[in-house]
C-alpha positions in Angstrom: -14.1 25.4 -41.6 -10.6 25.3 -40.8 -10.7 28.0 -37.9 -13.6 25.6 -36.5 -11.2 22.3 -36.5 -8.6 24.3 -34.5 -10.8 25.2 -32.3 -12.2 21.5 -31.4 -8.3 20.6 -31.6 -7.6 23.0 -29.0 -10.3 22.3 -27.0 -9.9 18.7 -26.8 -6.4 19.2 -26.2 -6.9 21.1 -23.2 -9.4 19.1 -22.3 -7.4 15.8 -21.9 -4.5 17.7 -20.3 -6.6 19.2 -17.9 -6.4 16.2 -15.3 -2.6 15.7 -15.4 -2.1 19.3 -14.5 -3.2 18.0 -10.7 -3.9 15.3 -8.2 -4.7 14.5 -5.0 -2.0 12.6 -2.7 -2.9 11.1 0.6 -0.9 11.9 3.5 -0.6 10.3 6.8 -2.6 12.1 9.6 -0.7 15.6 11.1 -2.2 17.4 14.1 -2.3 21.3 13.4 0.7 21.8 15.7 2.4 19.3 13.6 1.1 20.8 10.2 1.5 24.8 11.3 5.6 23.5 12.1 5.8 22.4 8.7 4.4 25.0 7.0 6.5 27.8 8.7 9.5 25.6 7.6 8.8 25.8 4.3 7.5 29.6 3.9 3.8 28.3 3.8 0.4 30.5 5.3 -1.1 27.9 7.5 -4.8 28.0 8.5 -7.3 26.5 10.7 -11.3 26.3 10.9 -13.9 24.5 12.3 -13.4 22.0 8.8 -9.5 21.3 9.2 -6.3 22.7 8.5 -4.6 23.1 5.5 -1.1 24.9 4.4 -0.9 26.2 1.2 2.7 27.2 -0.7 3.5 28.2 -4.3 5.6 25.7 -4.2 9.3 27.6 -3.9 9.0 28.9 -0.1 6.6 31.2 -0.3 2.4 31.4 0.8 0.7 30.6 -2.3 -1.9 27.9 -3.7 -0.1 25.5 -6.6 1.2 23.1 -3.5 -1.8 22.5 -0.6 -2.1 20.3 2.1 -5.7 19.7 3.7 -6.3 17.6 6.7 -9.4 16.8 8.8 -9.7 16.0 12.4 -8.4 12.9 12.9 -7.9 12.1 9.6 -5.8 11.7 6.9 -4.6 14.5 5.2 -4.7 15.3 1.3 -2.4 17.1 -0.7 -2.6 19.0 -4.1 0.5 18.7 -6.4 0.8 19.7 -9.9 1.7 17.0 -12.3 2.5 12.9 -11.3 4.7 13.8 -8.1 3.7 11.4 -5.3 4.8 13.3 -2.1 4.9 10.8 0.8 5.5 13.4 3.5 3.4 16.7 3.9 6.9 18.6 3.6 7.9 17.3 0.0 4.0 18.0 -0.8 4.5 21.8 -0.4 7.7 22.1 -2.1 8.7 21.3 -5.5 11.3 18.6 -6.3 14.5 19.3 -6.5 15.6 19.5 -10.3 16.8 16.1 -11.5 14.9 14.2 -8.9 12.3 11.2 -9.7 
């Protein structure tokens, strides 16, 4: 009995953190030329396809997937951070803040 209370502990646990891990941030509109610059500043793997354009980081200056930015045509763009950040520029969406910072 107690094995199955730590179990439905843990899984609710995990299930109410799940959503702060992540969020979506929108981003004013970048053209790929404009999204491809920043991502080469910041050690990101830019790509393009018929969908968009996205650059992807792990979030210390190097190609990973923990900080994204996805834009559409003529769009706005979107960005994946981990935790509350609120990027308001597609370069502070791909990199993590600096230590201290609010």
């Amino acid at each position: 009995m107690q094995n199955l209370t730590a179990i439905l502990i843990l899984i609710g646990t995990l299930g109410l953190s799940g959503p702060a891990l992540a969020s979506d941030v929108n981003l004013p509109k970048q053209t790929p030329e404009q999204m491809k610059a920043v991502c080469d500043k910041v050690g990101g793997k830019f790509s393009q396809d018929t969908s968009g354009y996205e650059c992807g980081t792990d979030c210390h200056g190097k190609p990973g997937t923990d900080c994204t930015v996805f834009c559409k045509p003529e769009q706005k763009c979107v960005a994946q951070v981990i935790g509350s950040r609120r990027p308001r520029t597609v370069e502070s969406a791909l990199q993590a803040p600096a230590r201290g910072a609010r």
